[in-house]
Structure formats: structure tokens, C-alpha cells
C-alpha positions as CSV (number, residue, x, y, z in Angstrom):
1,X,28.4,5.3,2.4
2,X,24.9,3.3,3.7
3,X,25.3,-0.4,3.8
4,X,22.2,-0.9,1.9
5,X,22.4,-4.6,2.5
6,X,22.1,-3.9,6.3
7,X,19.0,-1.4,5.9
8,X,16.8,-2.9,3.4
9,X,14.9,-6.1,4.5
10,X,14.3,-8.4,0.7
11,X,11.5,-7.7,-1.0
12,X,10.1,-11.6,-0.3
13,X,7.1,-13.3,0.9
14,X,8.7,-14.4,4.3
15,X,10.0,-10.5,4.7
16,X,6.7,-9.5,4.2
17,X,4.5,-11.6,6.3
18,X,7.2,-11.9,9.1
19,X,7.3,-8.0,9.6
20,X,5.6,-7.0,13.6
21,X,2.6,-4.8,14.1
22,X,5.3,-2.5,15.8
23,X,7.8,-2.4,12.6
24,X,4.7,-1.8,10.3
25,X,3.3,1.5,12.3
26,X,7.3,2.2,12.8
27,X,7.6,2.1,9.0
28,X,4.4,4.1,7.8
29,X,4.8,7.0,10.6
30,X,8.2,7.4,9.4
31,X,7.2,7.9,5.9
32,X,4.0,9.8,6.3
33,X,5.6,11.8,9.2
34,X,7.9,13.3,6.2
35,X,6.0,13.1,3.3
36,X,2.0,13.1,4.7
37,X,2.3,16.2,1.7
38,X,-1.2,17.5,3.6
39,X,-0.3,19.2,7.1
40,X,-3.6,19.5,8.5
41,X,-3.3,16.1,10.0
42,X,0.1,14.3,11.5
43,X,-0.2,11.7,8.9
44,X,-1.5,13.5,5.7
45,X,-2.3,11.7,2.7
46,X,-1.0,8.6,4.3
47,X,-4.1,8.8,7.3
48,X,-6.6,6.2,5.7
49,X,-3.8,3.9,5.3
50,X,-2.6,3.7,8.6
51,X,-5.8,3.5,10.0
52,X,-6.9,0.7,7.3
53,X,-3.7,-1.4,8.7
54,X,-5.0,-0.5,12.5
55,X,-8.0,-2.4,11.2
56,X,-6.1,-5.0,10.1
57,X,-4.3,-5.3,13.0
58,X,-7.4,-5.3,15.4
59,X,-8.9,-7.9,13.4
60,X,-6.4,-10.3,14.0
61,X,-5.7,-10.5,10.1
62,X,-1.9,-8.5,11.0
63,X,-0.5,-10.8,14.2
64,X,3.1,-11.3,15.6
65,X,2.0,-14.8,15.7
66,X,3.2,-16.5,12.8
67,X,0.8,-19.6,13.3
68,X,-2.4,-16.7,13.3
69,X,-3.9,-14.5,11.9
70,X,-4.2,-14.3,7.5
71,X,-0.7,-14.6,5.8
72,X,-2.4,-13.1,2.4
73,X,-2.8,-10.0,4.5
74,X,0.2,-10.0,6.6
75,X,2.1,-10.1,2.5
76,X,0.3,-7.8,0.8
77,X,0.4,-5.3,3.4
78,X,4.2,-5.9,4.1
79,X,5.1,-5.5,0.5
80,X,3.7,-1.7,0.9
81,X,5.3,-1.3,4.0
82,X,8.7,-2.8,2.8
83,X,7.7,-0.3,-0.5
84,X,8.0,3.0,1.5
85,X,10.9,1.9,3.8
86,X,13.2,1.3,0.6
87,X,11.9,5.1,-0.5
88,X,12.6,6.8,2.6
89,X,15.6,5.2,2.7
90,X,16.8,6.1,-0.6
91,X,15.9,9.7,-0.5
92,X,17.2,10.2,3.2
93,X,20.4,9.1,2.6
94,X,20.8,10.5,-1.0
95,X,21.5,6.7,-2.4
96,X,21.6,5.6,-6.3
97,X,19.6,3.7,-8.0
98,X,22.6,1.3,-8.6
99,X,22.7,1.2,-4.8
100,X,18.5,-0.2,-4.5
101,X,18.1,-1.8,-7.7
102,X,19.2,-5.5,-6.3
103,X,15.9,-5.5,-4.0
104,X,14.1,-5.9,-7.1
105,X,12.9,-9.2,-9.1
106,X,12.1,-6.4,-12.3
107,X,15.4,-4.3,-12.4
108,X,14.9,-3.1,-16.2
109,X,11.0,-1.5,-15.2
110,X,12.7,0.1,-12.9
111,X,16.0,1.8,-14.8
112,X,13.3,2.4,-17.4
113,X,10.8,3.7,-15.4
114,X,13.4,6.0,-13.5
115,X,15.2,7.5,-16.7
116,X,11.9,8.1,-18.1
117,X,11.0,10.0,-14.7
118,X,14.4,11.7,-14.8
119,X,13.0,13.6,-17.9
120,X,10.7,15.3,-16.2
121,X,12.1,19.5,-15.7
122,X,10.0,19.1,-11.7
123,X,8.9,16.4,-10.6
124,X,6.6,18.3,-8.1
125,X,4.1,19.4,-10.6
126,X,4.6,16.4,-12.5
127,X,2.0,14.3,-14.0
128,X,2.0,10.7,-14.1
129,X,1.7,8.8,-17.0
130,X,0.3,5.4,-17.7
131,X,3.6,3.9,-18.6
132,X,5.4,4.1,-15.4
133,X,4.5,1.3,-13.3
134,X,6.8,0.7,-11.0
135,X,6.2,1.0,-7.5
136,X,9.2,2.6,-6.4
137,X,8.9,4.8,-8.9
138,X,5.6,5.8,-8.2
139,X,6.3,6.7,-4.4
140,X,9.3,9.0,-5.5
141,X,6.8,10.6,-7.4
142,X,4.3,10.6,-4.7
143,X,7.2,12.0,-2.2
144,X,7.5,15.2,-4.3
145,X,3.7,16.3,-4.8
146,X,2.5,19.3,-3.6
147,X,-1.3,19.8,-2.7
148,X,-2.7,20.0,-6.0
149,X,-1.6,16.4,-6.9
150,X,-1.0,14.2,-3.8
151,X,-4.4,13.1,-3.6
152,X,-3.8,11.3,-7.3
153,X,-0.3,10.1,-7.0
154,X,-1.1,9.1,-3.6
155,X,-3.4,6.4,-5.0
156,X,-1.4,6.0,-8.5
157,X,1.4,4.4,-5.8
158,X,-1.0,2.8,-3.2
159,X,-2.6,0.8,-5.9
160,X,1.2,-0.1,-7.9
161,X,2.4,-1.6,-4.2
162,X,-1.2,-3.4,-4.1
163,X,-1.1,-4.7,-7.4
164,X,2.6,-5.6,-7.4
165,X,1.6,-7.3,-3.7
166,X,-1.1,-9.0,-5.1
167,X,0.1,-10.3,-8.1
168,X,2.9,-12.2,-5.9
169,X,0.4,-13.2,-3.3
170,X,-1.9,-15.0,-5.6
171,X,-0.8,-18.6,-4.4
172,X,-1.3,-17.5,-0.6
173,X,-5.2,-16.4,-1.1
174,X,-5.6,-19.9,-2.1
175,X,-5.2,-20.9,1.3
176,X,-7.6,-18.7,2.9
177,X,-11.1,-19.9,4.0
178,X,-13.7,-19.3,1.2
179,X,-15.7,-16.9,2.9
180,X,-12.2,-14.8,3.5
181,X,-11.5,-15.3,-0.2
182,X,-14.8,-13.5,-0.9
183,X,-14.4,-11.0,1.1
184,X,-11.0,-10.3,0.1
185,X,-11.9,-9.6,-3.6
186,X,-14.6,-7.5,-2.6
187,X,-12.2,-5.6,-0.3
188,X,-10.2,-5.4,-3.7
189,X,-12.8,-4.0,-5.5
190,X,-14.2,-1.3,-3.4
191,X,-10.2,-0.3,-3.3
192,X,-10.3,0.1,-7.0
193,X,-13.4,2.3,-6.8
194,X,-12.1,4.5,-3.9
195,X,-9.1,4.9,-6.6
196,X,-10.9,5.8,-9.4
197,X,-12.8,8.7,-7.5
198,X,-9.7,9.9,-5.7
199,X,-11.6,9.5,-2.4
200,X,-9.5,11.6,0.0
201,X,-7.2,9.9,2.3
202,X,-6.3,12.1,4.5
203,X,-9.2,12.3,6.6
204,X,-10.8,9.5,8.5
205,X,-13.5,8.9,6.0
206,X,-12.1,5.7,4.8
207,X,-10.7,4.7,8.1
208,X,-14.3,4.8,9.8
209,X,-15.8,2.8,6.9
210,X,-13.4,0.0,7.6
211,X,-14.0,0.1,11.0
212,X,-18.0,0.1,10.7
213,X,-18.0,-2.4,7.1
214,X,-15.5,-4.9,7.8
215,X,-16.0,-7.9,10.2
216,X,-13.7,-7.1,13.5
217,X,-12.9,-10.6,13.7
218,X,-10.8,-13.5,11.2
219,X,-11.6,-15.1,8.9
220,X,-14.8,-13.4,7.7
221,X,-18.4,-15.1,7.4
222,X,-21.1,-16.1,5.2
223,X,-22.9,-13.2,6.8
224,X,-20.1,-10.7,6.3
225,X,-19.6,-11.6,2.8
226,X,-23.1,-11.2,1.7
227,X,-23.4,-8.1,3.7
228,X,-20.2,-6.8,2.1
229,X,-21.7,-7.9,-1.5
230,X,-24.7,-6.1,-1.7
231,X,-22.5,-2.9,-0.5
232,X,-20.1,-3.8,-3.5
233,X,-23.1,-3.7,-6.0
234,X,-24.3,0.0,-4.9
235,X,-21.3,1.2,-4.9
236,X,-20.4,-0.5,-8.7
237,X,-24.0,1.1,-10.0
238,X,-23.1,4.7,-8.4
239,X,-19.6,4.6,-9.9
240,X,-20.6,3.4,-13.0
């Protein structure tokens, strides 16, 4: 039987922002590896993301140094990364949800959300409905697409670990420069709009545009921000 209490890091703040550069890569090659659905790459649907933390990484946002870099970031991307740790986890060691359960603050969305999952005849051509919101839940999902539907419950569980991760970051953003709070709500809402249109990520489409967008240095500027803005608006009147 798996100590579970041994494995799984808490799903807190400090766990979160505390986690190395080295146990974050460690933790989304491990996943993707396995369940990158798309084979074509090493990574498959999980490519953009790694290469979206390798930006955050080399823009000094993500540091082992606990006195730099941008704590918001260092949370809200831990919370993803401690996300798809607990799912490999459960799945590669067959464990219950009795077994997982105590790692989360909102235990009843999760029995709900898993017996409502549970009544699915395959999950692998399942598709997600609105109700289920929990992040777990939305991984396992995720974990047992096929190419048809990765794409879209790749982003269904992206986007319940960002907004679970930024729900419970809220008070940290407060303590970012302005300019970094800007940009990071515009980062937000070019995410939501990359959602919505299922823009594919696995290919390095999204990775460049992080690369060539988004300032290679912490926190952002005026510059940056205005830059950034005007980006936002085409890309709100094209999706619209």
C-alpha cells in the first residue's frame, strides 16, 4: 500500500511557491511523458505548457531563490504542477479516492464530481460537462482522451488548475508591482482566449509567442504592459 502522506506534497501556498525549477520540469515530463495523448512530439498536448513554464523560468518570475523572482507566479504555477503530480500518482499506483481526498480544502466537489464521472460507460470518448469542476477531476478525464478530444479537455483541466490557482492566489498579486499586476491580467486574458479557440498545444505555436510577447525580464514595464495591451484588444475584436 502507497504512503500517500509520504508522496503528495499539501496542496498550500508555501508547497507551491517553494517547489524548484528542477521538481517542476521533473513533475510535468513525468506526466506528459505518459499522457502527452499526441505522439508526434515527446510532450504532446502538454508541449505549450512546458515551454510557457521554461518562459517563466527564464524570466526570473520561477527562481529557487525564495527572496526573487514573483511568488504569484511561482503559486499559481505550483498548484498545476502539484495538480498532475497527485494524478499521476493516483493512477500509477491504482489508489482510491479515499486515499487522495485529504489533499483537498473542497472534499465534497470532489466525491461529487468523481461519482458523477464514474457514470460515464468510457471515459475515453467522454464528454465533459459544465458541472464538473474540479481539477483533479478534470485531469483524470484529460488522462483518458484519445485524439479526437485531448485538445478540449486538455484546456477544460489547464484552465480548472488556473482558476482554482488563481482564486487562492488573489491576496499574493496584491503584492506584485503595478505594471506586473497589469500584465498579469492581460496574460489571463489572452489564456482565456487561447481556451475558447482550442488553440493547439502541442506544437510550439504558443510557446514561441511567449517567448517573442512577453518581457524576458521581472517585473514587467510600462512599456511592456502597453505593448501587451494593445495585443490584448486585437485579439478580443478577432475573438469576438
Amino acid at each position: 500500500m502507497l504512503e500517500t502522506d509520504d508522496k503528495f506534497k499539501p496542496l498550500t501556498i508555501k508547497s507551491a511557491v517553494e517547489l524548484t525549477a528542477s521538481e517542476r520540469k521533473s513533475t510535468f515530463q513525468s506526466f506528459f511523458f505518459t499522457y502527452g495523448i499526441d505522439k508526434s512530439t515527446e510532450l504532446g498536448y502538454g508541449l505549450a505548457l512546458m515551454q510557457f513554464m521554461l518562459w517563466e523560468i527564464d524570466s526570473t518570475r520561477i527562481t529557487d531563490d525564495l527572496q526573487r523572482g514573483s511568488d504569484w507566479f511561482k503559486a499559481v504555477n505550483g498548484f498545476m504542477v502539484l495538480d498532475l503530480e497527485i494524478v499521476r500518482l493516483f493512477l500509477d499506483n491504482n489508489l482510491t479516492l479515499e486515499s487522495i481526498s485529504h489533499l483537498y480544502k473542497n472534499k465534497e466537489l470532489l466525491s461529487i464530481d468523481v461519482a458523477a464521472l464514474s457514470q460515464s460507460r468510457n471515459v475515453s470518448s467522454y464528454s465533459p460537462i459544465p458541472e464538473l469542476k474540479h481539477p483533479f477531476v478534470k485531469w483524470l478525464i484529460y488522462t483518458a482522451s484519445n485524439e479526437n478530444n485531448a485538445q478540449i479537455n486538455l484546456w477544460n483541466a489547464h484552465q480548472a488548475s488556473m482558476h482554482n490557482a488563481v482564486e487562492i492566489c488573489a491576496e499574493l498579486k496584491t503584492k506584485e508591482a503595478l505594471e506586473e499586476i497589469e500584465f498579469i491580467r492581460i496574460v489571463l486574458s489572452l489564456l482565456e482566449i487561447n481556451a475558447k479557440r482550442l488553440t493547439p498545444t502541442n506544437t510550439e505555436y504558443l510557446g514561441k509567442q511567449a517567448k517573442t510577447f512577453y518581457p524576458n525580464f521581472y517585473p514587467a514595464d510600462s512599456a511592456t504592459v502597453n505593448r501587451l495591451a494593445e495585443i490584448e484588444k486585437k485579439a478580443l475584436l478577432k475573438f469576438s
